[in-house]
C-alpha atoms as a printed R data frame, in Angstrom:
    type eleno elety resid chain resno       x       y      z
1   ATOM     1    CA   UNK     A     1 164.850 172.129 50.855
2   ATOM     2    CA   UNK     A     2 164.194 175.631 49.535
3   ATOM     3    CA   UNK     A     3 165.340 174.641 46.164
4   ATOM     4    CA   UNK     A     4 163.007 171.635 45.720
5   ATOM     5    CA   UNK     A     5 160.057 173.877 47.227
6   ATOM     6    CA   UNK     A     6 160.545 176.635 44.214
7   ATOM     7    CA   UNK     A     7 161.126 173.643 42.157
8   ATOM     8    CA   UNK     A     8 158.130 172.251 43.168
9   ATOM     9    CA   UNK     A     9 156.321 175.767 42.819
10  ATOM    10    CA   UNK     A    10 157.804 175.854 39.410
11  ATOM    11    CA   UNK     A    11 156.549 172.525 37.647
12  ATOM    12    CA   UNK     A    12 152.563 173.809 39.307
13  ATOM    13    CA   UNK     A    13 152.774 176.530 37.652
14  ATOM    14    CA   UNK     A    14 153.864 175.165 34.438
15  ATOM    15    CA   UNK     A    15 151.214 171.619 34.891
16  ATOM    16    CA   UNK     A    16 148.773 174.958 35.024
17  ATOM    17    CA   UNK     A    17 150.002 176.179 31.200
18  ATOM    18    CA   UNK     A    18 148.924 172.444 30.353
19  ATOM    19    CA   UNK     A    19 146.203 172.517 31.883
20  ATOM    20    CA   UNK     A    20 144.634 175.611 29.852
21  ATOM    21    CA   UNK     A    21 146.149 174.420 26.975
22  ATOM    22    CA   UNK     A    22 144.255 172.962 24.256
23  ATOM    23    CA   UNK     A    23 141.301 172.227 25.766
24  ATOM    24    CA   UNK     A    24 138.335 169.127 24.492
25  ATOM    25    CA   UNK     A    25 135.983 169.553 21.780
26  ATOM    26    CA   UNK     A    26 133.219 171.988 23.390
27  ATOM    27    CA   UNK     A    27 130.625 169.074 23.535
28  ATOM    28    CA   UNK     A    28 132.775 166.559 25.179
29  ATOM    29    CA   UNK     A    29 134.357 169.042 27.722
30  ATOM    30    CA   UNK     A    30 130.815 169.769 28.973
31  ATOM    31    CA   UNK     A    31 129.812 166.416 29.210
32  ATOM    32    CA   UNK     A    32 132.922 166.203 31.305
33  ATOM    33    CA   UNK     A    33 132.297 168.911 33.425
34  ATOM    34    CA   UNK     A    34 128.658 168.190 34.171
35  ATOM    35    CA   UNK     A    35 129.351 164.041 35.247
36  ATOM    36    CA   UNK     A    36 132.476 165.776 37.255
37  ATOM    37    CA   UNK     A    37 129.741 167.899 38.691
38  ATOM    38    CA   UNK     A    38 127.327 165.520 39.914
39  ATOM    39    CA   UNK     A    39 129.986 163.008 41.120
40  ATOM    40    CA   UNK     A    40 131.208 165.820 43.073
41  ATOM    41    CA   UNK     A    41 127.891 167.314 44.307
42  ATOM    42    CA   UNK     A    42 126.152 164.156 44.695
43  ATOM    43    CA   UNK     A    43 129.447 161.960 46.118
44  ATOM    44    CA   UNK     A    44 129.385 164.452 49.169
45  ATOM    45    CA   UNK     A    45 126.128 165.850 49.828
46  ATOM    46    CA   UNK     A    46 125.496 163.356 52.500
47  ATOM    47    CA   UNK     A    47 128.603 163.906 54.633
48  ATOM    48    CA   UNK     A    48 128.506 167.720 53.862
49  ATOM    49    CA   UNK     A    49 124.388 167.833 55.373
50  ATOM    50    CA   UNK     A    50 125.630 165.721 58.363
51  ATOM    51    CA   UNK     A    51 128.776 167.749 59.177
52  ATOM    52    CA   UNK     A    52 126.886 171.261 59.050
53  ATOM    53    CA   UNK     A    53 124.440 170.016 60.677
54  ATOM    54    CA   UNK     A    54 126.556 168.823 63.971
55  ATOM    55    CA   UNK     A    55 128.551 171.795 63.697
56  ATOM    56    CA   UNK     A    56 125.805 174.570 63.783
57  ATOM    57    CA   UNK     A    57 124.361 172.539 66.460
58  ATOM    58    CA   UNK     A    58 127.676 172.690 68.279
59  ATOM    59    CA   UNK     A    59 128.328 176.714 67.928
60  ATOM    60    CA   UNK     A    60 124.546 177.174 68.689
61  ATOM    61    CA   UNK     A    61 124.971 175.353 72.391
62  ATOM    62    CA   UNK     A    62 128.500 176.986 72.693
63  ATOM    63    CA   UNK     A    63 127.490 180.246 72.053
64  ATOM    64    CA   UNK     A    64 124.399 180.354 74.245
65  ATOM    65    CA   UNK     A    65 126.996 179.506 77.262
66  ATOM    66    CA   UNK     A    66 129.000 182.431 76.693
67  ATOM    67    CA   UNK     A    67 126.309 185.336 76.308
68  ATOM    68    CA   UNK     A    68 123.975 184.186 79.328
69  ATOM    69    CA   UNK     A    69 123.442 188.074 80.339
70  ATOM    70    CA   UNK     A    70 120.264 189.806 80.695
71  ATOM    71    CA   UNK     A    71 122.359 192.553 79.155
72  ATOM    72    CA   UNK     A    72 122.695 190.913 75.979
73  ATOM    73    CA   UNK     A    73 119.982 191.071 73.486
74  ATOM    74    CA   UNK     A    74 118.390 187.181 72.767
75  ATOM    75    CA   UNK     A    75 118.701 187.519 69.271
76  ATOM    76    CA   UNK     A    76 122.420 188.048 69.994
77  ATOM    77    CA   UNK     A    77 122.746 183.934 69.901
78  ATOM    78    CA   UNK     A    78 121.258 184.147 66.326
79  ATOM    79    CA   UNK     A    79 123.309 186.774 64.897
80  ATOM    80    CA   UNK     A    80 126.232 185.454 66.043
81  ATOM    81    CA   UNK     A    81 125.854 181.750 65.012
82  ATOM    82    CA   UNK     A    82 124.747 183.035 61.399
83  ATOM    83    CA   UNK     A    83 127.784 185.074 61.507
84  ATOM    84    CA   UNK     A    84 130.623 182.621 62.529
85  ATOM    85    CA   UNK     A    85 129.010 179.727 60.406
86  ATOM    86    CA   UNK     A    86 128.117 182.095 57.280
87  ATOM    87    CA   UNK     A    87 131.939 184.117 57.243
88  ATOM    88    CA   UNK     A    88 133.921 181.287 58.635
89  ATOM    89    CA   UNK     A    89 133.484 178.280 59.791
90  ATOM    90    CA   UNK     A    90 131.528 176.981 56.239
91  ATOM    91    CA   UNK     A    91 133.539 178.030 54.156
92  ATOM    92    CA   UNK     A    92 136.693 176.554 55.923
93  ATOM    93    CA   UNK     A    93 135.718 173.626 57.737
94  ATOM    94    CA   UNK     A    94 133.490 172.114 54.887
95  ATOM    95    CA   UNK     A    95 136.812 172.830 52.485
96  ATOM    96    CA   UNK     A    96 138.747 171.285 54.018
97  ATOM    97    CA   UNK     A    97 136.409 167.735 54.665
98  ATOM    98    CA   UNK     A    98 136.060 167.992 51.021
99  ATOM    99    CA   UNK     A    99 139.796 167.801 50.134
100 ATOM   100    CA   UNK     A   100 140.049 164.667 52.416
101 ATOM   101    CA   UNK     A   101 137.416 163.272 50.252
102 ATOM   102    CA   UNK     A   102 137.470 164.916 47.058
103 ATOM   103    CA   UNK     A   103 141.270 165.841 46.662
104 ATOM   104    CA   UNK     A   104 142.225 162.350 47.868
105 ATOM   105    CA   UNK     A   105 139.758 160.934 45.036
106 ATOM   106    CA   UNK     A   106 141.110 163.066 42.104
107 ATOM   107    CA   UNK     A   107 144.462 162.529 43.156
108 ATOM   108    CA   UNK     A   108 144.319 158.496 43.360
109 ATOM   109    CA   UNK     A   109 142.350 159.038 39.403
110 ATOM   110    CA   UNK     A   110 145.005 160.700 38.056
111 ATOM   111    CA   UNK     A   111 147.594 158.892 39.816
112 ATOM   112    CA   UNK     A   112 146.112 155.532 38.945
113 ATOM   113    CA   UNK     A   113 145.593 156.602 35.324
114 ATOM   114    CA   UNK     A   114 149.631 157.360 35.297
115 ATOM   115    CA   UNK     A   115 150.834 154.615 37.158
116 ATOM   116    CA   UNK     A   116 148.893 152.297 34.256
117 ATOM   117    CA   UNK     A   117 150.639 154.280 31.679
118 ATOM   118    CA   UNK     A   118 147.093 155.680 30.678
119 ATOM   119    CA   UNK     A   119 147.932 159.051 30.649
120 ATOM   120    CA   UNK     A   120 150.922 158.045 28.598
121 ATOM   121    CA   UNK     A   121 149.156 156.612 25.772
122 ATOM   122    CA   UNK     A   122 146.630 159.831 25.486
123 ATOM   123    CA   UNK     A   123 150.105 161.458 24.707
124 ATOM   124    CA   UNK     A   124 150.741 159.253 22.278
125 ATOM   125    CA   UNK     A   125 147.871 159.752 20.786
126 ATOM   126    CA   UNK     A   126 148.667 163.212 20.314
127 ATOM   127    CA   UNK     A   127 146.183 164.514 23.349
128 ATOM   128    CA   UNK     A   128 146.945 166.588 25.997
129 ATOM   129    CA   UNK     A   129 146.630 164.308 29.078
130 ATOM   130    CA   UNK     A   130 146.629 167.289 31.453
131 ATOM   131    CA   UNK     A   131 143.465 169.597 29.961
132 ATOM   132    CA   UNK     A   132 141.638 166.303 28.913
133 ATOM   133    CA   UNK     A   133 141.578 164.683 32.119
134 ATOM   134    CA   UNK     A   134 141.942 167.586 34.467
135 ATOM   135    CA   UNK     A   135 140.150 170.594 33.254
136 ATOM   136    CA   UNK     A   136 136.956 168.982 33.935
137 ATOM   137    CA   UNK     A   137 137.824 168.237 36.615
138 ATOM   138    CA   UNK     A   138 139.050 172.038 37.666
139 ATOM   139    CA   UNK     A   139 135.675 173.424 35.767
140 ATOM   140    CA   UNK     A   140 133.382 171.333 37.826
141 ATOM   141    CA   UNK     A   141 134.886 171.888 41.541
142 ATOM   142    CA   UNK     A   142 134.813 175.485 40.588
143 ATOM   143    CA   UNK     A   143 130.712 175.551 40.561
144 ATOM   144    CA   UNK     A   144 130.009 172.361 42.733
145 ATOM   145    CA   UNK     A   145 132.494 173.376 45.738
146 ATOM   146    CA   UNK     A   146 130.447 176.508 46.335
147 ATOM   147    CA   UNK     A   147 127.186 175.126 46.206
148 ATOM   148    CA   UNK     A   148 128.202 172.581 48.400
149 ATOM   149    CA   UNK     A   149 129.001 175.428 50.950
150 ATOM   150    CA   UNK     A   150 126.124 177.020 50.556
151 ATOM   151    CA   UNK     A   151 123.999 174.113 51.225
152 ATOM   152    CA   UNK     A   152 126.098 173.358 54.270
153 ATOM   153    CA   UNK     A   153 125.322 176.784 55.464
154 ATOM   154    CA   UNK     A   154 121.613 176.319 55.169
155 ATOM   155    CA   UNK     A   155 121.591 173.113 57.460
156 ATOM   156    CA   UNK     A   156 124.424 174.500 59.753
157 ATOM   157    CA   UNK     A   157 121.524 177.035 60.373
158 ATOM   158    CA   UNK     A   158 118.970 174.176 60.518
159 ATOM   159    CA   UNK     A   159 120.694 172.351 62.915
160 ATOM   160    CA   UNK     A   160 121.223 175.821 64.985
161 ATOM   161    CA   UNK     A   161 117.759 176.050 65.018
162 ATOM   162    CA   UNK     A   162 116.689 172.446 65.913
163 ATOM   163    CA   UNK     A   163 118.816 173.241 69.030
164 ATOM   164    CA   UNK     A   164 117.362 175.829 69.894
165 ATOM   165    CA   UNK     A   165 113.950 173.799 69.668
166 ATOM   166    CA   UNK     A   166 115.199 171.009 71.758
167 ATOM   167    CA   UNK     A   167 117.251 172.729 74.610
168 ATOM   168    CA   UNK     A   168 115.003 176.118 75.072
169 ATOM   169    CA   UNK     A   169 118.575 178.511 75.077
170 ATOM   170    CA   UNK     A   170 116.775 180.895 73.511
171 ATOM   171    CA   UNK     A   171 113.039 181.677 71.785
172 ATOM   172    CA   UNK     A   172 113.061 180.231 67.613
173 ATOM   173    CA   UNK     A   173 111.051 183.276 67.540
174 ATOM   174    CA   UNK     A   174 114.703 185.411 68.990
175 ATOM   175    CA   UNK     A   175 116.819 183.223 67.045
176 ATOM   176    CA   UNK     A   176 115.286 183.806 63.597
177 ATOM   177    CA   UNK     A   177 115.331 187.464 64.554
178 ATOM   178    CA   UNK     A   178 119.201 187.165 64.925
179 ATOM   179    CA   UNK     A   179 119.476 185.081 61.813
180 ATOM   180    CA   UNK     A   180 118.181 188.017 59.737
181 ATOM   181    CA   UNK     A   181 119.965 190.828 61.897
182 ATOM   182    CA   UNK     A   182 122.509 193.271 59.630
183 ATOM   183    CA   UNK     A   183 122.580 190.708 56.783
184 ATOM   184    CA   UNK     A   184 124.277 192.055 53.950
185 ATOM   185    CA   UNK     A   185 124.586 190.654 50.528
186 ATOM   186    CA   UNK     A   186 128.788 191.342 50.834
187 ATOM   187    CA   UNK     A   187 129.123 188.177 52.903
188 ATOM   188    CA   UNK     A   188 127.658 186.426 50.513
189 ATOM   189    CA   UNK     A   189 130.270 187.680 47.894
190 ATOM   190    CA   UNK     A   190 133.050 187.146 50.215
191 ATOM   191    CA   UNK     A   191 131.753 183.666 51.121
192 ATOM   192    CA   UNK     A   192 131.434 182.586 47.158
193 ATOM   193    CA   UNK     A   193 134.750 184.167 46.599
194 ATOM   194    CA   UNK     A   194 136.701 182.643 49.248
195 ATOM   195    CA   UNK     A   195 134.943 179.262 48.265
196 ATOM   196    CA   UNK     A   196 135.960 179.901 44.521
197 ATOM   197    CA   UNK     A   197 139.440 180.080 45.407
198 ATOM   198    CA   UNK     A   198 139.948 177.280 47.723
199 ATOM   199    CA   UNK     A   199 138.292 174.947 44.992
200 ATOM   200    CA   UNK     A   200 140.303 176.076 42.632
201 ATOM   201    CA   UNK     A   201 143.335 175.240 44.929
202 ATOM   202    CA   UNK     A   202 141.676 171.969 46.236
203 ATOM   203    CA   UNK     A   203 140.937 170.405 42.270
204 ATOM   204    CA   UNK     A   204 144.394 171.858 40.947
205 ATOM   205    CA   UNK     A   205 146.507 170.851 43.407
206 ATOM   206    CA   UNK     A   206 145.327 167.727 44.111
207 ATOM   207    CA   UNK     A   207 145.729 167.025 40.094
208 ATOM   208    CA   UNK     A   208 148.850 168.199 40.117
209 ATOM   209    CA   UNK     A   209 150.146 165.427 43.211
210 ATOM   210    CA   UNK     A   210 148.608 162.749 40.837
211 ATOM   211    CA   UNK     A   211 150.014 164.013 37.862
212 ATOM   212    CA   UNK     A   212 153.512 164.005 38.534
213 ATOM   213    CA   UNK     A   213 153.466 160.483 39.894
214 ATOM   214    CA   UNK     A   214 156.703 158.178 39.003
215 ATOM   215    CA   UNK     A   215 156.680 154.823 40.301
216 ATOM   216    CA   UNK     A   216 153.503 152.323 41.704
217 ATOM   217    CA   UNK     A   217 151.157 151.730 44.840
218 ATOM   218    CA   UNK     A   218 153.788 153.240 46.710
219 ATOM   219    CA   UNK     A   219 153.970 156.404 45.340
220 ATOM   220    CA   UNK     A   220 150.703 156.405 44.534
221 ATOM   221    CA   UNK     A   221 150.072 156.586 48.594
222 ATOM   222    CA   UNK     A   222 152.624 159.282 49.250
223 ATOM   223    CA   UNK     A   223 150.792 161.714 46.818
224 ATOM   224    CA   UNK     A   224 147.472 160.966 48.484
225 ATOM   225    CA   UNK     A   225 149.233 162.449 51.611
226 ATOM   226    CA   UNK     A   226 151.178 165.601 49.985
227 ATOM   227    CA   UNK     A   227 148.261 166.597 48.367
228 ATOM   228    CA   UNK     A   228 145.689 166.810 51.370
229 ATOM   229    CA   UNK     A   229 148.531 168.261 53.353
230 ATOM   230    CA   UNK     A   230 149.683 170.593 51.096
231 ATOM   231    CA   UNK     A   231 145.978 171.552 49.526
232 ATOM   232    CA   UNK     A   232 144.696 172.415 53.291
233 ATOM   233    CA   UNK     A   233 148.264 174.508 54.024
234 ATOM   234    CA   UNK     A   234 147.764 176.562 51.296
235 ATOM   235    CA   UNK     A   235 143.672 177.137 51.714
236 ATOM   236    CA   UNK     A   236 144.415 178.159 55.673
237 ATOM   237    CA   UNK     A   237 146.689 180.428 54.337
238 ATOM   238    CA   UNK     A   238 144.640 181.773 51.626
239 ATOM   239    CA   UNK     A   239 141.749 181.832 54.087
240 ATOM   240    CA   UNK     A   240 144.023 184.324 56.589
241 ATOM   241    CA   UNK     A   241 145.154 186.635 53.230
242 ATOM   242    CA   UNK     A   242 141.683 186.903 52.083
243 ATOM   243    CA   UNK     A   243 140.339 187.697 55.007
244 ATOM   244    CA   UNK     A   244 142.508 189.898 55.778
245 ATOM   245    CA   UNK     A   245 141.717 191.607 52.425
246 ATOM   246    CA   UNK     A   246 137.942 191.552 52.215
247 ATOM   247    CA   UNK     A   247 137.005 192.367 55.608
């Protein structure tokens, strides 16, 4: 088991070297890049502005139950709802619904594309499969990922907000207050750098299950599953060592 998990450690690192090898024609691999982009962006703005939504919502009511003291300050419930959406739960939570949808799409592309002997026949051809097909792809979850983030932190706020509206927990007036409480522009590096990373981890490793494909529909199925397992192991991890680090 431990040899086939350095094994396995081993052939990533060296699908990376492919990856960064040789890249496209400057033209085409920006053409790339930007219809990986919007596929990305656009693909999952929906479900990202939904699930931020419900979950700010959530950690707005949840909060308010736990600091009912007249020795609390109100815009206690704002601060600390920015806080836990803004540092954590964003950054995490919407990762990780993106590499259910997006790592599960990459990885049945590429896997397709090698099961059909596609990706055999740009070898042939005397182009490298791996930085053709999957830099783009790498490039574009790189700058769409933490957008996508971002925008789920402004309607995770939203939706904190709304509730506040609707159930009368606390003054909007209170809660705005809290919202803008000890902001500094650090969490917004550490946010954009943990985001960075766990793209980088979502698009690579996703490739990489869908890359190394042997075999049909079966297989195909089986990669779908190691790569959303092992994509969300490794960005909880990464999530506890850079946290660890940068705060």
């Amino acid at each position: 088991m431990i040899k086939r998990f350095l094994e396995t450690i081993g052939e990533y690192f060296l699908f990376l070297g492919k990856v960064f090898s040789k890249p496209a024609k400057s033209s085409e691999f920006f053409k790339k890049v930007v219809d990986e982009m919007n596929s990305m962006g656009v693909g999952s703005l929906l479900i990202v502005c939904i699930v931020a939504v419900c979950m700010g919502s959530v950690i707005t009511t949840q909060t308010a139950l736990q600091i009912e003291s007249p020795w609390i300050p109100k815009w206690t419930l704002g601060f600390t709802v920015r806080t836990s959406v803004v540092m954590e739960l964003c950054p995490t939570i919407i990762t990780l619904l993106l590499v259910g949808n997006l790592g599960s799409r990459i990885t049945s592309e590429i896997g397709s594309m090698k099961v059909t002997e596609q990706i055999d026949a740009l070898e042939v051809m005397g182009i490298n499969s791996a930085s053709f097909l999957i830099l783009p792809k790498i490039v574009a979850a790189l700058f769409a990922i933490p957008i996508l983030v971002i925008v789920a932190i402004f309607f995770a706020l939203v939706g904190g907000y709304i509730t506040v509206l609707i159930t009368h927990v606390s003054s909007p007036y209170e809660f705005i207050d809290g919202l803008q409480s000890f902001f500094r522009m650090y969490d917004l590096v550490y946010v954009l750098t943990k985001t960075t990373v766990f793209a980088f981890v979502l698009s690579s490793v996703s490739s990489f299950y869908g890359y190394r494909i042997e075999g049909g529909a079966l297989e195909l199925g089986k990669a779908n599953v190691n790569g959303i397992v092992v994509s969300s192991f490794i960005i909880l991890v990464l999530n506890l060592v850079i946290t660890s680090i940068m705060l």
